[in-house]
C-alpha positions as CSV (number, residue, x, y, z in Angstrom):
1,X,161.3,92.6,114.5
2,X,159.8,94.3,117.2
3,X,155.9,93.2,118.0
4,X,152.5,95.0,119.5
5,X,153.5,95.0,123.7
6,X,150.3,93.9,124.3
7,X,150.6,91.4,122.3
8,X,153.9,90.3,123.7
9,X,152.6,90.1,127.0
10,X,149.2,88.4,126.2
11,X,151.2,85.5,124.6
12,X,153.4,85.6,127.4
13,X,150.8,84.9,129.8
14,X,149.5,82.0,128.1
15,X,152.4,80.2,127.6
16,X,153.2,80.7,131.7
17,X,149.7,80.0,132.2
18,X,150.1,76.8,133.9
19,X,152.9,77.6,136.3
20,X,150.5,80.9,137.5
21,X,147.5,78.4,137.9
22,X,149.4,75.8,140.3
23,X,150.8,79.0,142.0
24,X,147.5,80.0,142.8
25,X,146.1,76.7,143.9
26,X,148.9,76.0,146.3
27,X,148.0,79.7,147.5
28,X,144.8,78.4,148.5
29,X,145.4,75.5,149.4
30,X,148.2,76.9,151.9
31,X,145.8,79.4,153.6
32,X,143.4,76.0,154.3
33,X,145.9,73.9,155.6
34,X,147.3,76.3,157.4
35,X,146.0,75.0,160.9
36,X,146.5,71.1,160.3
37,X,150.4,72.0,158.9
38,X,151.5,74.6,160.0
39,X,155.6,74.6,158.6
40,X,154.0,72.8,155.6
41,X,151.8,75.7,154.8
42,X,154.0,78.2,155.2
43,X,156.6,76.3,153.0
44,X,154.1,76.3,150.1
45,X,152.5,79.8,150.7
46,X,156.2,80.7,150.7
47,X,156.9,78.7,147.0
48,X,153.6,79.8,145.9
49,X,154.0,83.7,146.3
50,X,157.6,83.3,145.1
51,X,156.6,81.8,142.1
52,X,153.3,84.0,140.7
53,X,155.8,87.1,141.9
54,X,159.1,85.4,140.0
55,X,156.4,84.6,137.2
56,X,155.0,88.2,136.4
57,X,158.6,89.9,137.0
58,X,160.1,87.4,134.2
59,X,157.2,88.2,132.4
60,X,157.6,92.0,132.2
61,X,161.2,92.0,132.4
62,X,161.6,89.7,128.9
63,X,158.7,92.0,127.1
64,X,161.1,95.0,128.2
65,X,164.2,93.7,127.3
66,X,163.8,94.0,123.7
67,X,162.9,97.5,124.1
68,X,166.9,98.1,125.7
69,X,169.2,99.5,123.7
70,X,172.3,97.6,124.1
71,X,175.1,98.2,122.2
72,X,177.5,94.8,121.2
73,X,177.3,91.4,123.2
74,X,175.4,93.7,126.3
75,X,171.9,92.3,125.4
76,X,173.1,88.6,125.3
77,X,174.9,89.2,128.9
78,X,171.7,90.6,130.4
79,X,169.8,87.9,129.2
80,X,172.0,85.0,130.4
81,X,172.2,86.9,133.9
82,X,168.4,87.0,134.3
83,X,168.0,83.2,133.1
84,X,170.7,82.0,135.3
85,X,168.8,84.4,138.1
86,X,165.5,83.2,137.2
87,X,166.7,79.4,137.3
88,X,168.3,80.2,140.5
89,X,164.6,80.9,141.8
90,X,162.9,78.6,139.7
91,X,165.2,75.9,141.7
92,X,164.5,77.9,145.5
93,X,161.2,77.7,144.8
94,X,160.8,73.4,144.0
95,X,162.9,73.0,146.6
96,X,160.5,74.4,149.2
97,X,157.8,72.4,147.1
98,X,159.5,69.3,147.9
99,X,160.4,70.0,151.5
100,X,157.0,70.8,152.1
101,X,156.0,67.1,151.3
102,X,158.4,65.8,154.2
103,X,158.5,68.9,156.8
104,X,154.9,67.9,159.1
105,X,155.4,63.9,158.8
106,X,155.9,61.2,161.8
107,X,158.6,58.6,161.3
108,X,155.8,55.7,160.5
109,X,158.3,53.1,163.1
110,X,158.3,55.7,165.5
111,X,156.2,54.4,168.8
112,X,154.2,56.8,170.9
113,X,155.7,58.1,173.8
114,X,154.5,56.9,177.2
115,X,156.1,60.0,178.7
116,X,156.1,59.6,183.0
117,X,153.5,61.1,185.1
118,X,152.5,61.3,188.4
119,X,149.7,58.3,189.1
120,X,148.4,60.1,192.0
121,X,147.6,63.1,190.5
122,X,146.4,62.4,186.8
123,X,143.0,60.5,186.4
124,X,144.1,58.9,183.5
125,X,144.6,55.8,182.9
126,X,147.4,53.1,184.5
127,X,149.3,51.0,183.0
128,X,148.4,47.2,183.6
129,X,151.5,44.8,185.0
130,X,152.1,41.9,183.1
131,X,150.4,38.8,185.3
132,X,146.8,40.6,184.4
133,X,147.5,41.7,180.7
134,X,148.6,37.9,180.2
135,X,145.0,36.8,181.9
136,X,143.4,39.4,179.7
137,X,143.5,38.1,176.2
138,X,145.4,38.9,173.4
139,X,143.3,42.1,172.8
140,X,144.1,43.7,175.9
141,X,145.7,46.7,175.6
142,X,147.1,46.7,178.9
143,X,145.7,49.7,180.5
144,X,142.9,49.7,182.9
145,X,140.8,52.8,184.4
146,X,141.8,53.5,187.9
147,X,139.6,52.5,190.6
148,X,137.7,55.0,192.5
């Protein structure tokens, strides 16, 4: 029994409703982030606008395909090719999701770097040796500004 279109599509929409929404809201939130995390952004803006496009091509192409006039087992072929493509996507998609969680994060045991630089030329700050951190306290953090 073949429907309104219209209709098809309307009820469509609502039932992929939610998946469009949290598309659109990692769209925005994407674009805001985008300076803080960078790779992180563009892993999500990358998911998001995969998924409203992967949505709203599934979308049409299932109201179309009852249209097609198939003859034997062709329409059940089509339609396992396109799940198994849309599944495919559907998985691309998360996965980005999920990396996006881990890509912009510092290993928490990780110490800062105390990379080498020239003392004579930088006016920042010196390390202190160990005789005057010990005489400090135990709240020293063992650098000192360097005399003028």
């Amino acid at each position: 029994m073949r429907g309104n279109g219209a209709i098809e599509i309307i009820m469509s929409l609502a039932m992929r409703l939610p998946i469009l929404v949290v598309a659109i809201i990692g769209l925005v939130m994407a674009l805001q982030r985008r300076d803080k995390h960078p790779r992180a952004a563009n892993y999500v803006l990358i998911a998001s606008i995969g998924m409203l496009l992967q949505t709203i091509v599934s979308m049409a192409f299932y109201a179309l395909l009852p249209r097609a006039d198939f003859r034997g087992d062709g329409y059940i072929v089509v339609l396992r090719g396109a799940n198994c493509f849309f599944t495919v996507l559907d998985a691309l998609f998360t996965g980005l999701l999920i990396a996006a969680a881990f890509v912009d994060r510092r290993d928490p045991n990780a110490r800062p770097s105390r990379g080498r630089y020239d003392r004579e030329v930088l006016d920042e700050p010196t390390l202190v040796d160990e005789e005057s951190r010990r005489d400090a306290g135990p709240n020293s953090t063992g650098i000192r500004e360097r005399p003028e």
